[in-house]
ChimeraX commands (.cxc) that place a marker at each C-alpha (Angstrom):
marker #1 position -8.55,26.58,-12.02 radius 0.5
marker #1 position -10.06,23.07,-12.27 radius 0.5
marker #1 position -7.27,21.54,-13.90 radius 0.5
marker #1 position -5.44,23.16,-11.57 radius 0.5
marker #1 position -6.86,21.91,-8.70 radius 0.5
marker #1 position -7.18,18.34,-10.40 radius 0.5
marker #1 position -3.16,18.27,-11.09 radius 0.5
marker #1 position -2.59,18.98,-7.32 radius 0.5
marker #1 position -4.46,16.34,-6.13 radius 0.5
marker #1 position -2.69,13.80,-8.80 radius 0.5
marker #1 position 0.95,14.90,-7.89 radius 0.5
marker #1 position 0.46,15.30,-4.44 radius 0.5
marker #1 position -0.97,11.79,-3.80 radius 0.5
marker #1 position 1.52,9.91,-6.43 radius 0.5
marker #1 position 4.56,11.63,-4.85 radius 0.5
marker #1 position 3.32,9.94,-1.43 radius 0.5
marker #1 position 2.24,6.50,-2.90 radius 0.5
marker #1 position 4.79,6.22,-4.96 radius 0.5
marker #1 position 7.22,5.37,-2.26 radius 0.5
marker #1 position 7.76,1.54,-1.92 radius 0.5
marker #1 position 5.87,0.60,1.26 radius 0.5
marker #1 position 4.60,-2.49,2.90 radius 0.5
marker #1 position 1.20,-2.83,0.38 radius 0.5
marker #1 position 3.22,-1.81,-2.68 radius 0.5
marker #1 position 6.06,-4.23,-2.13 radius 0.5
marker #1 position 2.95,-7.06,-1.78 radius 0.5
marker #1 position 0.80,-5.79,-5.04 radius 0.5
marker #1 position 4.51,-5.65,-6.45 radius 0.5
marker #1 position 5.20,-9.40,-5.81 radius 0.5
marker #1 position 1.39,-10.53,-6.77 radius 0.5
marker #1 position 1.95,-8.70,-10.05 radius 0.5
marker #1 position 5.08,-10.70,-10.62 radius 0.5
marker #1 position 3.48,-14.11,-9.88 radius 0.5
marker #1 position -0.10,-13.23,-12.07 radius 0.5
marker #1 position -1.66,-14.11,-8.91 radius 0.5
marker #1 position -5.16,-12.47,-8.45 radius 0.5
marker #1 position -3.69,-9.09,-9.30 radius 0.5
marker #1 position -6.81,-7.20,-10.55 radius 0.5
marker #1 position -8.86,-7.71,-7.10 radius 0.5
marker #1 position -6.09,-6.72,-5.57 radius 0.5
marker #1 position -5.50,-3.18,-7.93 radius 0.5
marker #1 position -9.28,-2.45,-7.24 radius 0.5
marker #1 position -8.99,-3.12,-3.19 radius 0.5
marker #1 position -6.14,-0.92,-3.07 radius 0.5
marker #1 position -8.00,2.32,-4.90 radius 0.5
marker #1 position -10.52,1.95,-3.07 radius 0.5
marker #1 position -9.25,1.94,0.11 radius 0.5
marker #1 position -7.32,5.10,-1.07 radius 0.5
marker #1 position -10.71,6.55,-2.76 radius 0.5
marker #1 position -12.29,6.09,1.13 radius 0.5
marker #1 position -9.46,7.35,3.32 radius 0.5
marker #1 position -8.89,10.37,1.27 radius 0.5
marker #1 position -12.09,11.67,1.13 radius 0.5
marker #1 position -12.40,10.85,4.85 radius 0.5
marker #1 position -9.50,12.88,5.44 radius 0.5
marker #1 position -10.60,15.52,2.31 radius 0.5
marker #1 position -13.90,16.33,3.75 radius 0.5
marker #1 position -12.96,16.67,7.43 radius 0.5
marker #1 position -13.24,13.48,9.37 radius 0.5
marker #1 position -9.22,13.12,9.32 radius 0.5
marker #1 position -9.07,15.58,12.44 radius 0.5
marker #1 position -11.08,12.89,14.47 radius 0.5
marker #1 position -8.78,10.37,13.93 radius 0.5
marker #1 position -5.76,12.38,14.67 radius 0.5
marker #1 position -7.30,13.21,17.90 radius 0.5
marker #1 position -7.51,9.43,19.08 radius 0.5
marker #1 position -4.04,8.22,19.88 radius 0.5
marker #1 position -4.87,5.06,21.28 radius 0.5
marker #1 position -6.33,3.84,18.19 radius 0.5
marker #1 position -3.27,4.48,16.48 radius 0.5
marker #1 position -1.35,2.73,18.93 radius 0.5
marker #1 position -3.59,-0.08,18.91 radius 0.5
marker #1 position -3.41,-0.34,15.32 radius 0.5
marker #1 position 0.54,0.41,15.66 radius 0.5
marker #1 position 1.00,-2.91,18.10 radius 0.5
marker #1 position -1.27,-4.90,15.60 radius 0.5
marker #1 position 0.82,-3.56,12.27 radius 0.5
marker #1 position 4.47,-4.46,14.16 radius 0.5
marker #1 position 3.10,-7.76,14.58 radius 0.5
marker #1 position 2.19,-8.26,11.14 radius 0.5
marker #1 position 5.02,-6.84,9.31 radius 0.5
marker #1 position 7.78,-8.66,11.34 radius 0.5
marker #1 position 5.67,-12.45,11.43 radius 0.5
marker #1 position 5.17,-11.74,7.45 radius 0.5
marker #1 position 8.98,-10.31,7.28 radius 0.5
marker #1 position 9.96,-13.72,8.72 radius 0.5
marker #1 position 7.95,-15.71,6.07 radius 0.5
marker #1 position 9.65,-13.78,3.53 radius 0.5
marker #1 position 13.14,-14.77,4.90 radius 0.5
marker #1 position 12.10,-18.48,5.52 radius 0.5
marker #1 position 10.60,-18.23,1.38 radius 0.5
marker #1 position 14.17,-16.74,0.55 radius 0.5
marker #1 position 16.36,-19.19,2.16 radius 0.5
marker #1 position 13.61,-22.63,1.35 radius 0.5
marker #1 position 13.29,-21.67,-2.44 radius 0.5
marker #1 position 9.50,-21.09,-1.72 radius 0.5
marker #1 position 9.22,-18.61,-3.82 radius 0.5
marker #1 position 9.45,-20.01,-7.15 radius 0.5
marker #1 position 5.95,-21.14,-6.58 radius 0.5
marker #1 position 4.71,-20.62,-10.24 radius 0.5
marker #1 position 7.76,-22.17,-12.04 radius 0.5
marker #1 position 7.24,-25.59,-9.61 radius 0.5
marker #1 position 3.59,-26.00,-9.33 radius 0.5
marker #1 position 3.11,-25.20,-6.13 radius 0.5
marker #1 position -0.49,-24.03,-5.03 radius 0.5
marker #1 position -1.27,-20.91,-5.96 radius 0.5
marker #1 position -2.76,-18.38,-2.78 radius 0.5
marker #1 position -6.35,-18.65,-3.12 radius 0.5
marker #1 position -8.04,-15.79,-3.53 radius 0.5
marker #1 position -9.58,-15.58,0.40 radius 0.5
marker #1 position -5.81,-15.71,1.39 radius 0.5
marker #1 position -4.94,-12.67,-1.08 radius 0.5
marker #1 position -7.26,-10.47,0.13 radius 0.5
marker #1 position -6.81,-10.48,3.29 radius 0.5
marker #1 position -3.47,-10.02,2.92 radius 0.5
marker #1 position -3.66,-6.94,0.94 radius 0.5
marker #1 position -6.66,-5.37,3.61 radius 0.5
marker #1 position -4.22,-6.41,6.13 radius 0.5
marker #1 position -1.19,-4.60,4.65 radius 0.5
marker #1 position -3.53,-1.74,4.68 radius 0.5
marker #1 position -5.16,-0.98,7.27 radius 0.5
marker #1 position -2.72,-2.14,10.07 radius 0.5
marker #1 position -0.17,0.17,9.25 radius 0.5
marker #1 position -1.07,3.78,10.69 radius 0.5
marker #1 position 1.74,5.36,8.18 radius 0.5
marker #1 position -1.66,4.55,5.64 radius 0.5
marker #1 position -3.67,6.92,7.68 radius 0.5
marker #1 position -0.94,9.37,8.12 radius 0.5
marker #1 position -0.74,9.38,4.02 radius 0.5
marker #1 position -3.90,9.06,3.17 radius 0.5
marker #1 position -5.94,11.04,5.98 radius 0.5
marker #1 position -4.02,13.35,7.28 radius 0.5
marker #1 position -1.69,14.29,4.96 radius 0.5
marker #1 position -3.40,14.04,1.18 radius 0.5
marker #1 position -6.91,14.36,2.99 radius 0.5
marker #1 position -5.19,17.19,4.84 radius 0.5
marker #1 position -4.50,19.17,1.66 radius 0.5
marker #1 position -7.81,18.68,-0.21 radius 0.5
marker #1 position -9.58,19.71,3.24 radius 0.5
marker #1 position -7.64,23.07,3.22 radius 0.5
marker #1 position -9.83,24.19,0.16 radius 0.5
marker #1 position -13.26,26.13,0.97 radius 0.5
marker #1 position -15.47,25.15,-1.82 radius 0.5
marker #1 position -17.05,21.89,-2.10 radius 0.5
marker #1 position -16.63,21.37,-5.93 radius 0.5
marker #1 position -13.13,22.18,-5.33 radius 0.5
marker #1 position -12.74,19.37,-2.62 radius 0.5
marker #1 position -14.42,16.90,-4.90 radius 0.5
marker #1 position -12.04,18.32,-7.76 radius 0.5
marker #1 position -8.91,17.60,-5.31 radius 0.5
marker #1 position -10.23,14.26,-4.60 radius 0.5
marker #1 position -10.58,13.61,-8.11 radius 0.5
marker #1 position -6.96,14.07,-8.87 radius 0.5
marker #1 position -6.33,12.02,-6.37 radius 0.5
marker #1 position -8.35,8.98,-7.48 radius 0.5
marker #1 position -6.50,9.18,-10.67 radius 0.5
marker #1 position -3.53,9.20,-9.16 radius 0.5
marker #1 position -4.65,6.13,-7.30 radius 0.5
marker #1 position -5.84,3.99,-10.35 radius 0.5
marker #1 position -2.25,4.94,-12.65 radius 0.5
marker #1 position -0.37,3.77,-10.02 radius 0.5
marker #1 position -1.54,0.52,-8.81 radius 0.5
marker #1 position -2.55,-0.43,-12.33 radius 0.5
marker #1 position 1.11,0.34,-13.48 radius 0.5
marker #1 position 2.78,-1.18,-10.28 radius 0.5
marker #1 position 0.45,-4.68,-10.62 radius 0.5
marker #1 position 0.34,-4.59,-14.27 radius 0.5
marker #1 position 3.35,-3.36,-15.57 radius 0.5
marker #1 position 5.49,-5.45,-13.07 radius 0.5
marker #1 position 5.35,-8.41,-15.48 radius 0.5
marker #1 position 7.61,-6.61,-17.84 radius 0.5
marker #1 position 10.51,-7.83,-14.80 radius 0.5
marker #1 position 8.67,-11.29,-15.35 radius 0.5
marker #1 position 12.04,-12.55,-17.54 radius 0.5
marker #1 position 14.13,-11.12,-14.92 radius 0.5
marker #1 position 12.29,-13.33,-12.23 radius 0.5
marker #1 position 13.22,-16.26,-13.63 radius 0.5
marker #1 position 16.50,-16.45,-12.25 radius 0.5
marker #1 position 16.54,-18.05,-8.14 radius 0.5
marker #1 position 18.91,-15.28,-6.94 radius 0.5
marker #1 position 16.44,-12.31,-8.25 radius 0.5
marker #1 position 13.31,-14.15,-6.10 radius 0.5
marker #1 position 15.67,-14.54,-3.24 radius 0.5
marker #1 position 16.89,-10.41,-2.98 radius 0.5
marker #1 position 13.31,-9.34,-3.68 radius 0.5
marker #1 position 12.74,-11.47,-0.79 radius 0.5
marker #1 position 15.03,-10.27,1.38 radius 0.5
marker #1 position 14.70,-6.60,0.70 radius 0.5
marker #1 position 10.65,-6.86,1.00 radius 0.5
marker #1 position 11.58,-8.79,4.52 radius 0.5
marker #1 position 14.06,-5.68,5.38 radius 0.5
marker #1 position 11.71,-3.03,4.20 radius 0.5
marker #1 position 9.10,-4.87,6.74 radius 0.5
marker #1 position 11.16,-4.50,9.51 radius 0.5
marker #1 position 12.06,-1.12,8.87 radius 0.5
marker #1 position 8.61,-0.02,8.41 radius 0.5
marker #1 position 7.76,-1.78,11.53 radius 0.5
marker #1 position 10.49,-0.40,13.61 radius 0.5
marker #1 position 9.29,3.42,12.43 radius 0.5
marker #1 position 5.97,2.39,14.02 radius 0.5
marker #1 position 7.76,2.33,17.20 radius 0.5
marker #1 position 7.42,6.14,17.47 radius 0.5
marker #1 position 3.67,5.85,17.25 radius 0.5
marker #1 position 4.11,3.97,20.57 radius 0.5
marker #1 position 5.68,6.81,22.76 radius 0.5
marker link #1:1,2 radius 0.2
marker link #1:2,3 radius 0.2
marker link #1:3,4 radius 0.2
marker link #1:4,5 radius 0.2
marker link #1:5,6 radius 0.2
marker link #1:6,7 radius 0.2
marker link #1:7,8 radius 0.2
marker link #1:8,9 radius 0.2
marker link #1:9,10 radius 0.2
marker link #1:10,11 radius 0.2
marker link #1:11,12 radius 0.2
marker link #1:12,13 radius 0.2
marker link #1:13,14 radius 0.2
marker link #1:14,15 radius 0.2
marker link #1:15,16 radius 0.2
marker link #1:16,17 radius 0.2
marker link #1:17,18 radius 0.2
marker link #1:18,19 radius 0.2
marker link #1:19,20 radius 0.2
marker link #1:20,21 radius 0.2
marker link #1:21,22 radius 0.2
marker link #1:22,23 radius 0.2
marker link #1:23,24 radius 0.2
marker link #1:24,25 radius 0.2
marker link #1:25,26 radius 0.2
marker link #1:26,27 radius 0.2
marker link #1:27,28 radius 0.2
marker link #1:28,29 radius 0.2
marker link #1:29,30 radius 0.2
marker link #1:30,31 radius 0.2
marker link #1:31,32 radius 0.2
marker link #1:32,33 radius 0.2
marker link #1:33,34 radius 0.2
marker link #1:34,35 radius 0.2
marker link #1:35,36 radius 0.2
marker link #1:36,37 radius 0.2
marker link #1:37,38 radius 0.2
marker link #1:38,39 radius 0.2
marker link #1:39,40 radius 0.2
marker link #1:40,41 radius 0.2
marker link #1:41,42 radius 0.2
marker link #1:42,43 radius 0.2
marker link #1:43,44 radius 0.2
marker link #1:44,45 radius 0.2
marker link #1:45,46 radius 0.2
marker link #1:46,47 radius 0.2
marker link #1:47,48 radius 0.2
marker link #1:48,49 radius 0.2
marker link #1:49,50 radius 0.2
marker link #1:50,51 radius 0.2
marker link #1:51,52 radius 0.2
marker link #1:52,53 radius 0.2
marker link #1:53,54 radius 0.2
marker link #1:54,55 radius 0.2
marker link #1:55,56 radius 0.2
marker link #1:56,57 radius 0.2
marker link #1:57,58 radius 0.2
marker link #1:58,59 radius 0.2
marker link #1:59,60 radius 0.2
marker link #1:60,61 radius 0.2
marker link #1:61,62 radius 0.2
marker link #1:62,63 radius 0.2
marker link #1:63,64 radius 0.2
marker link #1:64,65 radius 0.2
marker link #1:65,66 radius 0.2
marker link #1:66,67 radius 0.2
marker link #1:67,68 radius 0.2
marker link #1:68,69 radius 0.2
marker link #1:69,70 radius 0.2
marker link #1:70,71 radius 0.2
marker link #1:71,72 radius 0.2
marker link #1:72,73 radius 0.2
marker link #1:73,74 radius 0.2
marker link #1:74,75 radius 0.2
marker link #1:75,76 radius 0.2
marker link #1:76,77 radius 0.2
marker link #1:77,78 radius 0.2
marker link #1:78,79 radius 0.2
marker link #1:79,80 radius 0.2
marker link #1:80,81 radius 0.2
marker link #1:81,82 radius 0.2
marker link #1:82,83 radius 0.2
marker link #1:83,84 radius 0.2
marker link #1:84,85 radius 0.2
marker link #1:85,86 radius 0.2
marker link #1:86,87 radius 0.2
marker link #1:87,88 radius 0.2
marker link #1:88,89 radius 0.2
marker link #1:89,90 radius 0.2
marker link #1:90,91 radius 0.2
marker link #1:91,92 radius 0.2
marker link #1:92,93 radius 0.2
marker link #1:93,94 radius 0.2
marker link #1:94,95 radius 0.2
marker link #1:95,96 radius 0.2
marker link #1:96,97 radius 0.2
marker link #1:97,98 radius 0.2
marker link #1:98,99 radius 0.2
marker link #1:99,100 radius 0.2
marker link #1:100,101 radius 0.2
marker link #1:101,102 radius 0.2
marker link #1:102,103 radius 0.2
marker link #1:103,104 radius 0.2
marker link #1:104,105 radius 0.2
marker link #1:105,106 radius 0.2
marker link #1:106,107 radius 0.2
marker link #1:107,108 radius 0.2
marker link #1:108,109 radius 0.2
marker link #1:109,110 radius 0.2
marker link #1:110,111 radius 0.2
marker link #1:111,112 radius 0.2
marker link #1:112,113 radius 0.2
marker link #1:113,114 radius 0.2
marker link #1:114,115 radius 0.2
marker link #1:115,116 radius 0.2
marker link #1:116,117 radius 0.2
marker link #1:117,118 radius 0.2
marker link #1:118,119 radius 0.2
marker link #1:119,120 radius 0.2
marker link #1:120,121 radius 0.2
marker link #1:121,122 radius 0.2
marker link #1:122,123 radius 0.2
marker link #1:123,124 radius 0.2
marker link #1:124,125 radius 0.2
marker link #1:125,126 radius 0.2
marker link #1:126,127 radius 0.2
marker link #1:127,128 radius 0.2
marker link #1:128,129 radius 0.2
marker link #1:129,130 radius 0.2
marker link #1:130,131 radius 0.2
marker link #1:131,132 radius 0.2
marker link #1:132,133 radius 0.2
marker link #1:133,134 radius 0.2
marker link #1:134,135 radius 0.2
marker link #1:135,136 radius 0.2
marker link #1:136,137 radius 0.2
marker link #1:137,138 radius 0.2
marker link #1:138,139 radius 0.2
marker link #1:139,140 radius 0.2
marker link #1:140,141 radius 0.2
marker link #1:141,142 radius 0.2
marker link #1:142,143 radius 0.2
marker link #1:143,144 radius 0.2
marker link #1:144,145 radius 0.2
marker link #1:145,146 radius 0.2
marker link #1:146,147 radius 0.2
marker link #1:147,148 radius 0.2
marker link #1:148,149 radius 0.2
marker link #1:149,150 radius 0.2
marker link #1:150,151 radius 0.2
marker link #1:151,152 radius 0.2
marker link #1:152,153 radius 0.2
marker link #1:153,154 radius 0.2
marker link #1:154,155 radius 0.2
marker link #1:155,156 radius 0.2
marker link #1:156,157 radius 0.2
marker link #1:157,158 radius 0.2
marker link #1:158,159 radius 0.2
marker link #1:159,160 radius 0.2
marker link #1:160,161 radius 0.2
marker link #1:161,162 radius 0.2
marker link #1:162,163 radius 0.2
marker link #1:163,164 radius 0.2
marker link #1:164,165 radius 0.2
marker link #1:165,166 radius 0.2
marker link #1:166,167 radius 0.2
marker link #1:167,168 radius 0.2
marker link #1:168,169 radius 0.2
marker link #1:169,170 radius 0.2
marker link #1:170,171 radius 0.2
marker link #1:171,172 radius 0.2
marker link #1:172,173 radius 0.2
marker link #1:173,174 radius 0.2
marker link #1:174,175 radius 0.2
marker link #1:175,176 radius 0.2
marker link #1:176,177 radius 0.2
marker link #1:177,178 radius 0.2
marker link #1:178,179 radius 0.2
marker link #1:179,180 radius 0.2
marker link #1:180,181 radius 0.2
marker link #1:181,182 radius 0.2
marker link #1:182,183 radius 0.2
marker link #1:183,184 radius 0.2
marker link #1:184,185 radius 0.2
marker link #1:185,186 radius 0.2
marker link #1:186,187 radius 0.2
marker link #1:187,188 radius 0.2
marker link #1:188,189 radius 0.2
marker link #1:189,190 radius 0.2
marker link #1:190,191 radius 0.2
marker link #1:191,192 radius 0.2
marker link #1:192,193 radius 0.2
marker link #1:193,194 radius 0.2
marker link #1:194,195 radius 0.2
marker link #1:195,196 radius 0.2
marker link #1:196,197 radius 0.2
marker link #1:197,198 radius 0.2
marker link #1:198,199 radius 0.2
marker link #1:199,200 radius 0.2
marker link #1:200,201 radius 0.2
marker link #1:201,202 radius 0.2
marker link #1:202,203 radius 0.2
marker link #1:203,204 radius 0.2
marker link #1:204,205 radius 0.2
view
């Protein structure tokens, strides 16, 4: 039953991470340029670790129940994603991002972090995942142990992911030496941006 319970947790939250969003496509990118990428894998479980058991022990109804925080948090996240969508297009088309193979300063670590809370927490499809949805799921079951046993999974899930996504990216390192390869990862982070921000349009109405 605990194993059980443990395994639901672990598919249920991969299966929804898993998808490439706005904070995967950046921890994605970081992995590929070495570039702080184990602050970065810790920032991201935790922030999972804290909105799931928000949402796993009952505090995700709140939320839901405040629309104009999501839409204030919807207005700040369009912002975001299209102003950082445009940076990626400008880095596409000025060569900027074959920073590591010409020297160019490396993000400090200040910068990085922000960027990853930012891709965070300013999009409310992170709440919707996290809190209502995973947390959702976990919440459903009676029994405390069970709860934490549900939240467990999902921590693990958490950790394999991000540690395979930031890690294991530099496998595509010898593909990333070619210009064109930066340039379409470019691009299709900068469309994926857009897209993401155009879904948050809904959140609006």
């Amino acid at each position: 039953m605990i194993s059980t319970i443990i395994l639901k947790g672990f598919s249920v939250t991969l299966s929804l991470i898993f998808a490439i969003g706005a904070q995967n496509a950046f921890v994605l990118k970081q992995g590929l340029r070495k570039e702080h990428v184990l602050p970065i894998i810790l920032i991201c479980i935790f922030i999972d670790v804290i909105l799931i058991a928000t949402g796993v022990f009952g505090i995700g109804y709140l939320v839901s129940q405040n629309p104009f925080l999501i839409k204030v948090i919807a207005v700040i996240g369009i912002l975001f994603l299209c102003g950082y969508a445009l940076i990626c297009l400008r880095s596409a088309f000025k060569n900027e991002h074959m920073e590591l193979e010409k020297g160019k300063k490396k993000k400090s670590l200040k910068e990085v972090i922000t960027l990853v809370l930012v891709f965070s927490l300013l999009n409310p499809h992170t709440y919707l995942d996290t809190i209502l949805l995973i947390g959702g799921i976990g919440a459903s079951y009676i029994e405390f142990q069970d709860k934490l046993y549900f939240l467990l999974g999902s921590i693990m899930a958490s950790v394999v992911w991000f540690i395979s996504l930031g890690f294991g990216s530099r496998i595509l390192i010898p593909l990333f030496q070619k210009n064109i390869t930066w340039k379409i990862l470019d691009v299709l982070i900068a469309i994926l941006l857009f897209s993401i921000a155009y879904s948050l349009l809904e959140l609006l109405n």
